[in-house]
C-alpha positions as CSV (number, residue, x, y, z in Angstrom):
1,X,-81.0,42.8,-22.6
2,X,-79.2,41.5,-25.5
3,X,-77.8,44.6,-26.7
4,X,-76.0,44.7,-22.9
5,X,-74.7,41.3,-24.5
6,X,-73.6,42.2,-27.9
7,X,-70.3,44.2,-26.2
8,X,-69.5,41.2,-24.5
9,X,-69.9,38.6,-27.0
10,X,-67.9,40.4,-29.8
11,X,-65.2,40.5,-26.9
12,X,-65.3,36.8,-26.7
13,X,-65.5,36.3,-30.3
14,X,-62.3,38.4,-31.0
15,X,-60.4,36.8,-27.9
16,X,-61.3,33.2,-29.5
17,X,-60.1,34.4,-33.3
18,X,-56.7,35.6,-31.7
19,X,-55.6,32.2,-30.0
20,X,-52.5,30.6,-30.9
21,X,-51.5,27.0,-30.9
22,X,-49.2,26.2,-28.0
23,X,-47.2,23.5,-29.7
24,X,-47.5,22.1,-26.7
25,X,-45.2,18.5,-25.7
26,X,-45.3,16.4,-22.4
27,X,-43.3,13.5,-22.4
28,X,-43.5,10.6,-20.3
29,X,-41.5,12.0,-17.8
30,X,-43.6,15.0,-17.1
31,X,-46.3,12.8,-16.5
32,X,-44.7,10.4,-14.3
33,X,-44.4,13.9,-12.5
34,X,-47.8,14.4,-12.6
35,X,-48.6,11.6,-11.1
36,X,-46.1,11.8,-8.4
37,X,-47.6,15.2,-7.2
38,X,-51.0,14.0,-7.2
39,X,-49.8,10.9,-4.9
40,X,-47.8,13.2,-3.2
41,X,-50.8,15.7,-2.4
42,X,-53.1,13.1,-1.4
43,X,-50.6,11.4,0.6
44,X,-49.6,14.6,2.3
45,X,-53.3,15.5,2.8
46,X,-54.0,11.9,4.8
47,X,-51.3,12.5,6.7
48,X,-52.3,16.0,8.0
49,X,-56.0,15.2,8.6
50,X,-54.8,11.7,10.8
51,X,-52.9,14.3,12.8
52,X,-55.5,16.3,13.3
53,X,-58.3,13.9,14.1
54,X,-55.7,11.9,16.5
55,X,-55.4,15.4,18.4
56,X,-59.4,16.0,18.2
57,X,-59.8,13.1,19.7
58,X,-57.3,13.6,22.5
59,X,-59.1,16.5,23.2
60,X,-62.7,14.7,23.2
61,X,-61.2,12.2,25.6
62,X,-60.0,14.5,27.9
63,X,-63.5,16.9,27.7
64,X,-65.3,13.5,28.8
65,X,-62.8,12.4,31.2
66,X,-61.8,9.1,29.3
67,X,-58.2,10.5,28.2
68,X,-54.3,10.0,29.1
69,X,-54.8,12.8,32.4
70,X,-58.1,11.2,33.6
71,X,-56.6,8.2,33.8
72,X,-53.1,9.1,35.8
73,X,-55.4,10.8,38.9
């Protein structure tokens, strides 16, 4: 069993001895933008799922005969 391993973990070892630093900067502004999306996303999502359970329950209401056509006969 471990010599199935060895191949595998003298991949990993080489693939962690090539990285590179990324030199990586995010200013304020990229995180404000960060932020935004996440808000956004979350925002978005509430949104869709209101929609959604506003039309299940349209359709509930009119499966039990308490909705908008049961009510017009």
């Amino acid at each position: 069993m471990i010599r199935k391993l060895l191949p595998y973990c003298a991949f990993g070892l080489v693939l962690v001895s090539l990285d590179t630093p990324a030199f990586a900067y995010l200013d304020g502004a990229t995180g404000s933008m960060l932020v935004q999306s996440v808000i956004g996303g979350v925002a978005a999502a509430a949104m869709f799922g209101r929609h959604y359970l506003a039309k299940a329950k349209t359709a509930l209401a009119r499966i039990f005969g308490k909705g908008p056509a049961a009510r017009d006969s």
